[in-house]
ZAMAR-489511 format. One record per residue: residue in one letter; residue number from 1; x negated, y, z of N, C-alpha, C in turn. Coordinates in pm, whole numbers. Layout:
BEGIN
A,NUM,X,Y,Z,X,Y,Z,X,Y,Z
...
END
This chain:
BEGIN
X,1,1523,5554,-1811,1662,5529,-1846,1750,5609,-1750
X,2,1813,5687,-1837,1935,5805,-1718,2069,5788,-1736
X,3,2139,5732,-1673,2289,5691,-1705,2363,5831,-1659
X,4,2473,5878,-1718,2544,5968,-1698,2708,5938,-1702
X,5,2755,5917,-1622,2885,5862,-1546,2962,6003,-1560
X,6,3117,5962,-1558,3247,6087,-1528,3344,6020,-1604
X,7,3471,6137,-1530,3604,6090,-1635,3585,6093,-1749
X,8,3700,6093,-1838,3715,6082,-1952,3691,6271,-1979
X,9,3652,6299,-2063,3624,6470,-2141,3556,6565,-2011
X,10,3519,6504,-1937,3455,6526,-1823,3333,6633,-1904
X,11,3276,6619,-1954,3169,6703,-2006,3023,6615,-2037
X,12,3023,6475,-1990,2900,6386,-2056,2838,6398,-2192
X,13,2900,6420,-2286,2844,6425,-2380,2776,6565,-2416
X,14,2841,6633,-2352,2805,6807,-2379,2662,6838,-2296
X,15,2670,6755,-2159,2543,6759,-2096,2462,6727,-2112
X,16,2468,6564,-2216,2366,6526,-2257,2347,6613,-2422
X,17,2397,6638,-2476,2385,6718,-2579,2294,6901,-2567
X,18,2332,6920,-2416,2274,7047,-2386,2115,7023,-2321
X,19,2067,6879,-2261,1999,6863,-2244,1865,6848,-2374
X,20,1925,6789,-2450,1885,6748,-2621,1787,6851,-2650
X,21,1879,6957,-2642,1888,7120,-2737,1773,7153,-2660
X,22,1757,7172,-2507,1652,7242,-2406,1521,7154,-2415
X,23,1537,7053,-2447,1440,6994,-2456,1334,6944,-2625
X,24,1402,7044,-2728,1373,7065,-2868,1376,6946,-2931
X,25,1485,6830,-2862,1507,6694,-2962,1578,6686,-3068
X,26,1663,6792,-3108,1719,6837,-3221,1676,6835,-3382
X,27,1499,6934,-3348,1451,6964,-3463,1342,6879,-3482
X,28,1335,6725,-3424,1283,6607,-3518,1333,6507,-3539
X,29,1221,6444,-3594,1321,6340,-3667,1336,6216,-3569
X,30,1421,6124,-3587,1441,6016,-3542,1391,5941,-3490
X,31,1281,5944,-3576,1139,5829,-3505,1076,5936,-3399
X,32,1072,6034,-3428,1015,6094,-3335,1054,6158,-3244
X,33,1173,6132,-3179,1222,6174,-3070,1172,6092,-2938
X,34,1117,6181,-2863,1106,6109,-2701,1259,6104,-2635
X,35,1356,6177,-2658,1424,6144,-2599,1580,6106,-2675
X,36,1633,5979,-2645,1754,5959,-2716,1866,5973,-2651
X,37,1968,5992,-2713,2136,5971,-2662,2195,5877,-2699
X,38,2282,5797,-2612,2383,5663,-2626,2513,5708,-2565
X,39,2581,5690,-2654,2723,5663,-2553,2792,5504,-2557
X,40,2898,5496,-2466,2930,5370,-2395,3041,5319,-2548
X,41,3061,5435,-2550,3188,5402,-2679,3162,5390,-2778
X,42,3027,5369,-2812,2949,5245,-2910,2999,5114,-2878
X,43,2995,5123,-2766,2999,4942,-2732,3135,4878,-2709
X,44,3262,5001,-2795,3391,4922,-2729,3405,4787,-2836
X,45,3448,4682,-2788,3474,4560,-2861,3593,4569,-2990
X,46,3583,4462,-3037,3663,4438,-3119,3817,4407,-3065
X,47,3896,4453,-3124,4046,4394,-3090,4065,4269,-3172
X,48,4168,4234,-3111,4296,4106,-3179,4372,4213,-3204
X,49,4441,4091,-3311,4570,4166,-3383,4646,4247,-3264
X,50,4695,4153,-3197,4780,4197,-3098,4697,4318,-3019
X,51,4617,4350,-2971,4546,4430,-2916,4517,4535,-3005
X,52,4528,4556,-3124,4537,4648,-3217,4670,4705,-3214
X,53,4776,4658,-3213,4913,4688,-3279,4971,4760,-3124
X,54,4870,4753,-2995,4905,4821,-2854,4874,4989,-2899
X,55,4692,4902,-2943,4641,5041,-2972,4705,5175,-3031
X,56,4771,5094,-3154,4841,5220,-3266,4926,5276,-3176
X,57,4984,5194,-3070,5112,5237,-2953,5083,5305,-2870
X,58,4959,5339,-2831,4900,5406,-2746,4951,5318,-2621
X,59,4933,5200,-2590,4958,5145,-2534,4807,5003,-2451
X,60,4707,5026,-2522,4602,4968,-2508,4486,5058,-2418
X,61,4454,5013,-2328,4366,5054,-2212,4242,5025,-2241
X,62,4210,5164,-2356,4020,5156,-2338,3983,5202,-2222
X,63,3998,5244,-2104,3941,5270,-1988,3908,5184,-1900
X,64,3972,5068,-1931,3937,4938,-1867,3848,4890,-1886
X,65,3748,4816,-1752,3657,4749,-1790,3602,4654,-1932
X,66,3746,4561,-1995,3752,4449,-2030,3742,4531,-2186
X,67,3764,4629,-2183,3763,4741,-2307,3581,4719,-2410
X,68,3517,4713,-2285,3371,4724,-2363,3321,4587,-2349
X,69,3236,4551,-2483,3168,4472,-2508,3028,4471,-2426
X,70,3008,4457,-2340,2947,4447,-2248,2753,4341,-2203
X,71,2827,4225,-2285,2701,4172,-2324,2580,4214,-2448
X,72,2657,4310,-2502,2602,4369,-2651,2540,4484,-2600
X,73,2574,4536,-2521,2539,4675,-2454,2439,4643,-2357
X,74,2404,4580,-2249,2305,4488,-2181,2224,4466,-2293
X,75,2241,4357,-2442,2122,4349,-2460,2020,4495,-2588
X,76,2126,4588,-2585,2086,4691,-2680,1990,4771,-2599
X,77,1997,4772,-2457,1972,4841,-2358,1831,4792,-2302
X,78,1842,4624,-2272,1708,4556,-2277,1566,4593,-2400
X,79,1682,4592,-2499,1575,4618,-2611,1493,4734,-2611
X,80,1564,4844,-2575,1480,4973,-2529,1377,4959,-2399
X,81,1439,4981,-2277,1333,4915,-2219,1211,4846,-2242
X,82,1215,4765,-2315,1091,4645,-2376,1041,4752,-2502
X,83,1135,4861,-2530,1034,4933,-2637,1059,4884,-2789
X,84,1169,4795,-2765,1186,4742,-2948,1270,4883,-2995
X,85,1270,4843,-3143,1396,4890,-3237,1552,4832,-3209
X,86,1590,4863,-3218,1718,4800,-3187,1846,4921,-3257
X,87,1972,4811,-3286,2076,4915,-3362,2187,4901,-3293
X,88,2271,5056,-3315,2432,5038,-3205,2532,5012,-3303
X,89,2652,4978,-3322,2679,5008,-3372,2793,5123,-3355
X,90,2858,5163,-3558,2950,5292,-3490,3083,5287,-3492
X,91,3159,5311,-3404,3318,5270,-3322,3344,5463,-3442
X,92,3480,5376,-3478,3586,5481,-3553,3683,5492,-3450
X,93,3707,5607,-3370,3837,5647,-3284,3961,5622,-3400
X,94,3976,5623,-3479,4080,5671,-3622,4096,5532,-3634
X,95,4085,5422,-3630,4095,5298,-3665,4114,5202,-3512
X,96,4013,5270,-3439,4008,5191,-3306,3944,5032,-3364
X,97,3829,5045,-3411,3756,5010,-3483,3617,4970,-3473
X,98,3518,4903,-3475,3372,4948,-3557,3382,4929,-3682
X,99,3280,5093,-3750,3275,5106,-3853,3225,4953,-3916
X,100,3236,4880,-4045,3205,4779,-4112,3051,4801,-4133
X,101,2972,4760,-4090,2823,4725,-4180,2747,4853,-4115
X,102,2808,4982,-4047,2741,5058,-4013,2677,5083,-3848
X,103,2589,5121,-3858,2505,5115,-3760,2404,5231,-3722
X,104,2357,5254,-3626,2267,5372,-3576,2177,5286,-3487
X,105,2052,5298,-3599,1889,5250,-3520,1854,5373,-3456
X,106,1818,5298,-3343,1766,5358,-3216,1578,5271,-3222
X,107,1506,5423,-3207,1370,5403,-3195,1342,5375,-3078
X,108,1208,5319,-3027,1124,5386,-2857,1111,5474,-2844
X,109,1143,5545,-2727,1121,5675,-2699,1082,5702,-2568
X,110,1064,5804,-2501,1036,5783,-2363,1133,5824,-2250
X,111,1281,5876,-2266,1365,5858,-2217,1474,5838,-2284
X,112,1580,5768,-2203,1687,5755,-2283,1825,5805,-2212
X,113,1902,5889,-2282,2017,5929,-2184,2141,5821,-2255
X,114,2212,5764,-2151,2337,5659,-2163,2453,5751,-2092
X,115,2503,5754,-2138,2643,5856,-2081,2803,5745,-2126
X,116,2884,5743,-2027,3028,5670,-2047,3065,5642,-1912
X,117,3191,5640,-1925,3283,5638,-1838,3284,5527,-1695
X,118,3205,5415,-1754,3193,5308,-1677,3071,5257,-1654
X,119,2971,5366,-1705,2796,5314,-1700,2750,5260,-1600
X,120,2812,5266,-1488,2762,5273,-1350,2878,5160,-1291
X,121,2996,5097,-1325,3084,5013,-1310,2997,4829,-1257
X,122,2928,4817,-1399,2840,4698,-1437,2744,4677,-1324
X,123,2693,4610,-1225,2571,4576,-1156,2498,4619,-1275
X,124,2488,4455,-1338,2395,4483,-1443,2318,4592,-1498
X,125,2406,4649,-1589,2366,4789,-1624,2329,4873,-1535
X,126,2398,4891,-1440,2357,5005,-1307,2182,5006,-1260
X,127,2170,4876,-1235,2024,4866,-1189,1957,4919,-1329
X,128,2005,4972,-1450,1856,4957,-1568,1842,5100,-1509
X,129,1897,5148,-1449,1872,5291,-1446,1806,5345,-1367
X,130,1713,5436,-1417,1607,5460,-1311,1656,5602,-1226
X,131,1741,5683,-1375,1828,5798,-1268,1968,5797,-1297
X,132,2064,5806,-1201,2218,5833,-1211,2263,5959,-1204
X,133,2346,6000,-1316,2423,6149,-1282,2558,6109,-1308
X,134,2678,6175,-1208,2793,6176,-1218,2819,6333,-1237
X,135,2864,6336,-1417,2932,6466,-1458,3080,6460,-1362
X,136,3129,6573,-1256,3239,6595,-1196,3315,6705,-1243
X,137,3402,6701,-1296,3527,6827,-1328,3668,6758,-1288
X,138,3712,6893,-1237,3814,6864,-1224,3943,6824,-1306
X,139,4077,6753,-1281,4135,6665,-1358,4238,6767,-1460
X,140,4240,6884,-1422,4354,6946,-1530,4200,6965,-1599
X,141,4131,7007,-1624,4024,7060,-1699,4005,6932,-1805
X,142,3965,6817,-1743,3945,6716,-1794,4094,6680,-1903
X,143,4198,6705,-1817,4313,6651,-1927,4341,6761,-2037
X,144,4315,6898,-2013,4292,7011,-2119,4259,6923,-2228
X,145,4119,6908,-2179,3979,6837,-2289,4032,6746,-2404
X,146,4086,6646,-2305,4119,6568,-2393,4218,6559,-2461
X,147,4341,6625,-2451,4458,6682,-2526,4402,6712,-2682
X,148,4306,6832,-2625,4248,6904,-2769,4168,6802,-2832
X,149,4071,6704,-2762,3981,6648,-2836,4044,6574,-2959
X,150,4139,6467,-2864,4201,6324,-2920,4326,6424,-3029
X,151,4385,6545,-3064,4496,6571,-3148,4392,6625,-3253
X,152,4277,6725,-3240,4185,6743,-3333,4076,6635,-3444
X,153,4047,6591,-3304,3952,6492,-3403,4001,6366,-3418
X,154,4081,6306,-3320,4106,6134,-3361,4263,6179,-3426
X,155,4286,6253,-3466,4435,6230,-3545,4574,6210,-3461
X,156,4569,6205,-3307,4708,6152,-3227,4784,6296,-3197
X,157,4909,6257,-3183,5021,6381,-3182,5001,6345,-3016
X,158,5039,6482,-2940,5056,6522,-2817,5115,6443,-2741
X,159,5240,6403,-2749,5335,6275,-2694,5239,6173,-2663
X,160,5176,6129,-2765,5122,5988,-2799,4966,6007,-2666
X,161,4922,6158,-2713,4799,6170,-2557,4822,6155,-2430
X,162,4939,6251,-2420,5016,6284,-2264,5025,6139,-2195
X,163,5100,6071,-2274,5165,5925,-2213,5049,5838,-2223
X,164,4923,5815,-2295,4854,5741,-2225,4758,5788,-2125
X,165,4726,5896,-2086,4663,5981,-2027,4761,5922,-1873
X,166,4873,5954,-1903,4930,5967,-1746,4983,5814,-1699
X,167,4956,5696,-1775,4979,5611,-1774,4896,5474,-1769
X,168,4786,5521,-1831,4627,5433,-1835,4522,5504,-1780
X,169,4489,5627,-1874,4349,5693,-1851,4337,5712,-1703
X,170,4447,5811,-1589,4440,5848,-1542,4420,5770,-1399
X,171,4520,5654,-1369,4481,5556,-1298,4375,5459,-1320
X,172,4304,5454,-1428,4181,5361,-1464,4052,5451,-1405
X,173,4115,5607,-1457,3981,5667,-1393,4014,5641,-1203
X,174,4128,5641,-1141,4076,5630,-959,4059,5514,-951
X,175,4085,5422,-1016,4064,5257,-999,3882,5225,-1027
X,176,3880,5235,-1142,3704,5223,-1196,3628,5325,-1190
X,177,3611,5432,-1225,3521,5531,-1286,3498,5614,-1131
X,178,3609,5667,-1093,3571,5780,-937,3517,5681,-843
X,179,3532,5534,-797,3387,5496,-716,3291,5438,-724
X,180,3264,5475,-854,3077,5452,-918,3039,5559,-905
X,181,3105,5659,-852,3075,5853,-804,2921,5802,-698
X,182,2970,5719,-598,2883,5699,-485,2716,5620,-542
X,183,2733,5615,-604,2581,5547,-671,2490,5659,-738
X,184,2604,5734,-772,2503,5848,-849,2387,5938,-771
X,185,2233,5927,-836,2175,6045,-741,2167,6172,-744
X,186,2209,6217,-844,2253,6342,-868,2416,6403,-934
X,187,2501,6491,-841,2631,6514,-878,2632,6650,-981
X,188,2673,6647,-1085,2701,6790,-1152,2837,6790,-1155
X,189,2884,6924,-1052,2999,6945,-1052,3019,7038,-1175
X,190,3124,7081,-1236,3138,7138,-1380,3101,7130,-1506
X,191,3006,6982,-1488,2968,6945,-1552,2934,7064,-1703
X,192,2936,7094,-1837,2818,7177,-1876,2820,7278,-1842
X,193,2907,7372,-1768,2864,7488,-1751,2799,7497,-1633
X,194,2741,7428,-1557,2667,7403,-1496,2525,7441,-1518
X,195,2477,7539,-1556,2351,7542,-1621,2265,7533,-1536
X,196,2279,7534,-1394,2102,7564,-1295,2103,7423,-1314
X,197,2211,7310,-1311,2186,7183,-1260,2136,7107,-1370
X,198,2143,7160,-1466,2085,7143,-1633,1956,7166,-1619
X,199,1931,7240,-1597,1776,7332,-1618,1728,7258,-1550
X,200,1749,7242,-1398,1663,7121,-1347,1634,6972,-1367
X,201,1733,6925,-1438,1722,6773,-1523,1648,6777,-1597
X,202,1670,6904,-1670,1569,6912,-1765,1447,6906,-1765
X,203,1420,6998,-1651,1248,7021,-1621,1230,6864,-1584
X,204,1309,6790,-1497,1276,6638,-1451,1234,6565,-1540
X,205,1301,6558,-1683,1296,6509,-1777,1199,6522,-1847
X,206,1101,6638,-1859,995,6703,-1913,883,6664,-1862
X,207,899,6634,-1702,771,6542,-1629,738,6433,-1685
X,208,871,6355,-1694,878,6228,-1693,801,6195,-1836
X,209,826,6284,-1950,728,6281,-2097,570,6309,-2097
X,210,579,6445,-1999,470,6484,-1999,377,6370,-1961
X,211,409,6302,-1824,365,6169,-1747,330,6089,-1814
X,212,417,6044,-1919,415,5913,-2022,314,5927,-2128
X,213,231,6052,-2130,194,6090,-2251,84,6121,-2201
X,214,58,6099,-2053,-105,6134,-1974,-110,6240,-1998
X,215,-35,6317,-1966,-61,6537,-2015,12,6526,-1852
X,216,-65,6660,-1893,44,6736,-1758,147,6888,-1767
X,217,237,6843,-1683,330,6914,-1749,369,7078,-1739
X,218,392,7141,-1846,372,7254,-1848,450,7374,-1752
X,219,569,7277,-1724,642,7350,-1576,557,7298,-1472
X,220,483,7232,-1449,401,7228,-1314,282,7297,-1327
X,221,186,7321,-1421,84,7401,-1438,170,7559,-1411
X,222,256,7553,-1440,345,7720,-1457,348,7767,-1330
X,223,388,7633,-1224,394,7692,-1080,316,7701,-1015
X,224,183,7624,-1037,114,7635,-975,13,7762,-992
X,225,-28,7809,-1105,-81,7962,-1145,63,8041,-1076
X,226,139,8024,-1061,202,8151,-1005,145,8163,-852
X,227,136,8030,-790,151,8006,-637,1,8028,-632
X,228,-131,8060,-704,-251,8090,-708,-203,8263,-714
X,229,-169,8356,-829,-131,8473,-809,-65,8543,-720
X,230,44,8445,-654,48,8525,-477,15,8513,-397
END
């Protein structure tokens, strides 16, 4: 279990997405992936009316702890661990929402990457993790990100980003998110373009299958015929 911590558009999802790709989890299928991806913003809760009608205002603080459903996420998380099936469900940014009736089953696999903003916030959760990464970029980069993300894909006009950005996001991230930095055992600064610090997760990640699967792994046989040839 690898939790992956950072601000908000920080680059978590891209890292774990670039990890995916290097590691050829792309081109199977579902059941047969050793390795899965979760994000945290599966698990944001349901609103009240009133907590909806902030939202449309851009006035509601998903960066806050109290934002995620938290006991649902603990036990989706148990379930892997123990190796069950288990389902997430899927959060509509466009509604501020979970989708109705829909859901994403999650198989066993032999690692699992968890990436969000507050992964590392929770005791609870913190201990499931056997490795911590804190994606680090810096904060105009990060507020770039999310300008473009949230007016492209979730539908919000610029005004409506700026002002919760400089008003919620930005103090929730130095309040919660920047000192769960100190737990992490590994820092990726630039999070994806970062590629050496990629490549080496990766190879980590490749042990850790190879291991699980009683093989041995093909980046360690690699070094060791080299370190025989010189």
């Amino acid at each position: 279990m690898i939790g992956v911590a950072g601000g908000t558009a920080s680059g978590k999802s891209t890292v774990c997405e670039r990890l995916m790709e290097g590691l050829g989890q792309n081109n199977v299928s579902v059941e047969e992936k050793q390795v899965v991806h979760l994000s945290q913003d599966s698990f944001y809760r349901e609103l009240n009316p009133q907590e909806i009608t902030k939202a449309n205002k851009g006035m509601f603080n998903f960066d806050h702890p109290d934002a995620f459903d938290n006991e649902l996420m603990e036990s989706v998380l148990s379930d892997i661990i123990k190796g069950r099936q288990t389902r997430v469900p899927v959060y509509d940014f466009k509604t501020n929402s979970r989708a109705p009736g829909e859901f994403t089953t999650i198989y066993p696999s032999d690692v699992v990457l968890v990436e969000g903003i507050l992964v590392f916030y929770y005791p609870a959760l913190r201990t499931m993790f056997n490795m911590k990464l804190f994606v680090d970029t810096d904060a105009d980069s990060r507020l770039a990100r999310r300008v473009l993300r949230d007016i492209e894909e979730r539908g919000r006009d610029l005004e409506h980003v700026l002002h919760q950005y400089t008003t919620l996001v930005k103090p929730a991230f130095e309040e919660f998110c920047l000192p769960t930095k100190k737990y992490a055992d590994v820092i990726v600064p630039r999070g994806a373009e970062n590629t050496v610090a990629i490549d080496l997760i990766k190879q980590h990640i490749q042990d850790i299958i190879w291991r699980s699967n009683g093989a041995r792994s093909p980046a360690l046989s690699r070094s060791n015929s080299e370190s025989k040839i010189r």
